[in-house]
N, C-alpha and C positions, 0 to 999 in steps of 0.2 A: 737841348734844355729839357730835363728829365720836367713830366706833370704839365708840359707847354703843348696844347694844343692846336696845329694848324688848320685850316680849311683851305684847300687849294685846286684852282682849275688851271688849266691849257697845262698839264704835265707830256701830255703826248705833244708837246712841242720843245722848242728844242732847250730855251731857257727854263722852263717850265720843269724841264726833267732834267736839268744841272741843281737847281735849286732843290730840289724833291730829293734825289740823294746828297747834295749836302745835307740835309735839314733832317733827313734820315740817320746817315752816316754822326751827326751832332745830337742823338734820342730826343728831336723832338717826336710828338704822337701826330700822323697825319692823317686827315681824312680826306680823300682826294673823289672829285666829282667827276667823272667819265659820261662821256653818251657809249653806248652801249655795244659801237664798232668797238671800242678800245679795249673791250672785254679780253682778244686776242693778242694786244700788243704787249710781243715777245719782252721787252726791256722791262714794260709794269708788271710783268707774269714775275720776272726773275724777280724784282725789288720786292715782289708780295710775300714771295716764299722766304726770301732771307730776314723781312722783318715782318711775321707773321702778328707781333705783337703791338708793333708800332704802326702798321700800315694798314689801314682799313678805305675800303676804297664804295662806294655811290654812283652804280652804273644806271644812268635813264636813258630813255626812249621818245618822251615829249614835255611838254612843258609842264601839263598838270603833272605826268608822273614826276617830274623834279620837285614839284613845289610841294606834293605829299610826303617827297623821300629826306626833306631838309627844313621841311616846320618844326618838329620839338630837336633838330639837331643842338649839339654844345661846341662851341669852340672858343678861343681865346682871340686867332687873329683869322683876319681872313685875307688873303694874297690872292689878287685875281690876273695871273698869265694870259688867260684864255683872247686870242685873238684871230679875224678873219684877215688877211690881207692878199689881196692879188691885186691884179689889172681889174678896172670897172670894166664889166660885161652885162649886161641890163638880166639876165637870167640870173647871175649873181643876187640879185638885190635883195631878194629874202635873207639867202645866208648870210649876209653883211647883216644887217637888223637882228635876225635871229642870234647871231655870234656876237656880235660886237654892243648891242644893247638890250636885248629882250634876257639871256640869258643871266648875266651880272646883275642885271633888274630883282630880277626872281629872287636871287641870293641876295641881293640888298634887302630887299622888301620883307626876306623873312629872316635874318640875324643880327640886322643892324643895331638892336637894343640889345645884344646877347654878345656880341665880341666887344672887345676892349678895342681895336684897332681894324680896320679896311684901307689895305694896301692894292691900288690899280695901276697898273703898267699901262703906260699910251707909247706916244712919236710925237717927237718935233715937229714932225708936218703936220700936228694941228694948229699949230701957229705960223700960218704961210705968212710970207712978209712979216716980221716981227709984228704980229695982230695976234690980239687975245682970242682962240678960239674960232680962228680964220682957214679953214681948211683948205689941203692941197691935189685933195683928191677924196672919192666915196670912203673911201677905208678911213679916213683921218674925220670926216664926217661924223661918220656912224663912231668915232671914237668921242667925238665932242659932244655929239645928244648926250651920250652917257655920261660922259662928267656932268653934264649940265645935271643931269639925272642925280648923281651924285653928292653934286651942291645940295638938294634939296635933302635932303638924306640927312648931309652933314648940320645943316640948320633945323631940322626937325630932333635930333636925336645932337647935342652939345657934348652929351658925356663917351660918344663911343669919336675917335682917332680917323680923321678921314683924310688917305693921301692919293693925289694924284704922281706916280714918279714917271718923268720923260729923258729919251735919251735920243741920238740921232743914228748911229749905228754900233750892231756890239758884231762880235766877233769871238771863238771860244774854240777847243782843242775839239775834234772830229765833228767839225759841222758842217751840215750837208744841205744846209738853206739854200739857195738861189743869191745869196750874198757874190758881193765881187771878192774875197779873199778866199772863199772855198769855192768857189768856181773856177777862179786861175790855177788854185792845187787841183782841181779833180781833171781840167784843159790839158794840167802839165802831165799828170799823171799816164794820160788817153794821146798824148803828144797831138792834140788839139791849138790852134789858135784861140785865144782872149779879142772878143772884141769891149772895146774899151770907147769913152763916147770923146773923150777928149785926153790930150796928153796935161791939161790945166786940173784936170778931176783930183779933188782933194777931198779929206773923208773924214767927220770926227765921229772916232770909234773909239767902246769901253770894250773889254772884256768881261767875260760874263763873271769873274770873278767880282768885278766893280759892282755888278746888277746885286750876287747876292750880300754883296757887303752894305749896299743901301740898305737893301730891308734887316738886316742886322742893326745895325745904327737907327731906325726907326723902331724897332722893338728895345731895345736898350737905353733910348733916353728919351725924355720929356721933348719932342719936336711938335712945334703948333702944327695943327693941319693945315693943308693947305696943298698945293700945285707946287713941284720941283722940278729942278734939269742934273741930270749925272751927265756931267762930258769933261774929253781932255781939255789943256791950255788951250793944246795946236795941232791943227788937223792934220792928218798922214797924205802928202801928194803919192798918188799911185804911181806915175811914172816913175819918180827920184825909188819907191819901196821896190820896183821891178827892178831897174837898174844895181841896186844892191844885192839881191837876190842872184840876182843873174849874175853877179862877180863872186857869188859862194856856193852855184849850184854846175854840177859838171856838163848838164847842157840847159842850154837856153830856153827862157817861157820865151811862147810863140804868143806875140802881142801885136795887134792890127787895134791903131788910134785914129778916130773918126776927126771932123771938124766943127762936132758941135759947142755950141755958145757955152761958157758955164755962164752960171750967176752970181752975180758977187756974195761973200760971204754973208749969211745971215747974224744979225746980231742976237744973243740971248738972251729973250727979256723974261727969264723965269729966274727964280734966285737959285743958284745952286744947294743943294741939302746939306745943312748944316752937319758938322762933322767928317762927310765926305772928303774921300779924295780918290783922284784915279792910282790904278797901279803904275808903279815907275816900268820907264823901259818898254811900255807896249811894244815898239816896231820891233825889238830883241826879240819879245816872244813870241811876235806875228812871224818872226823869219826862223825862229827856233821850231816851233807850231810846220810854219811851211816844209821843211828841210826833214822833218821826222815824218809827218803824212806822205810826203810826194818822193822816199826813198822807195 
């Protein structure tokens, strides 16, 4: 969208930089925030050079230097990717706060009467047991201060768009997250075994196509603010997905299933985003996706 200007962080991650060349590849103008490792990272080098015009990028060092580099900044919407997620480790703890709240803080604190809309990406495991804001671990934590952070945001300033969007897992063509669908392609590739926790493990996954057609549908039409969920009908059982796989691939994934408990399904107490819908056919293009990577 030609004179539409973005603000966007966590690009050097893996949704982050799907959306970034879409939204490039569609001329919107982006201004994207880096810490100052990123400066090197081969994929943003190449996108800089192919749209010199459109791509302007905000590499910082610390916090005040962010907060000097983005006070008289302009933009239209702001999209916040940027996320810490691992295993809690108590050394961890900074970077979680630092990542997952202190940083989106800073950006809130200085644009929020200046863009039209603030778009944040969370996880379902901030709703453990269908509870408002019930976290499942540090990482979903440090996610839920921030919304709370956010509310306040969105009540103090009525006229700028504030969304929270959640999703439980996505899934998307060359990705090399620590997910279980490109870990069983990179296992089959290395003719490695898949350890898997249960043969009961079932999984609701979008593709990342579904991620950037949310925030399409929130730029394009009047949606209250508020907190959403993008997910399929009906979750993918991993076993029944290997067993087909395996009757279309000319050797066998190497898969070892544990006997851990699952939990029963959680119910969705978010409303789903109006206008939404997932794409048809995901396990088609999970096994399409699988069969072109792991040749």
């Amino acid at each position: 969208m030609k004179n539409t200007t973005l603000l966007l962080t966590g690009t050097s991650g893996f949704i982050g930089y799907k959306f970034l060349s879409f939204a490039l590849l569609n001329n919107f103008s982006i201004i994207d925030i880096l810490r100052e490792k990123n400066k090197k990272n081969k994929k943003l080098e190449k996108l800089r050079k192919t749209y010199p015009k459109t791509y302007k990028n905000i590499f910082f060092s610390s916090s005040s230097d962010l907060s000097n580099k983005i006070r008289d900044i302009k933009t239209d919407y702001f999209i916040n990717f940027a996320t810490l997620y691992s295993n809690h480790a108590h050394g961890q703890i900074c970077d979680f706060i630092n990542s997952n709240i202190l940083f989106p803080t800073l950006i809130y604190d200085s644009i929020n009467k200046k863009a039209k809309m603030m778009i944040n990406f969370g996880s379902m495991m901030q709703h453990s047991n269908n509870k408002e804001l019930t976290s499942k671990n540090l990482y979903s934590a440090t996610k839920n201060a921030f919304e709370m952070i956010s509310n306040y945001y969105s009540i103090k300033n009525q006229k700028t768009k504030f969304y929270n969007i959640k999703f439980y897992e996505s899934f998307g063509e060359n990705d090399t997250r620590k997910k279980i669908i490109p870990t069983i392609i990179d296992n089959y590739k290395k003719n490695r075994t898949t350890k898997i926790l249960s043969k009961a493990l079932s999984l609701n996954i979008i593709h990342t196509d579904d991620i950037i057609n949310s925030i399409m549908i929130l730029i394009n039409n009047n949606i209250k603010s508020g907190s959403y969920c993008i997910k399929n009908k009906n979750n993918i059982g991993i076993h029944k997905l290997i067993n087909v796989l395996n009757r279309k691939l000319d050797k066998k994934i190497k898969v070892k299933y544990g006997n851990k408990h699952i939990q029963p399904k959680y119910r969705n107490i978010l409303k789903i985003l109006p206008k939404w819908k997932p794409i048809k056919n995901l396990e088609d293009k999970i096994i399409k996706t699988f069969k072109n990577e792991a040749s």
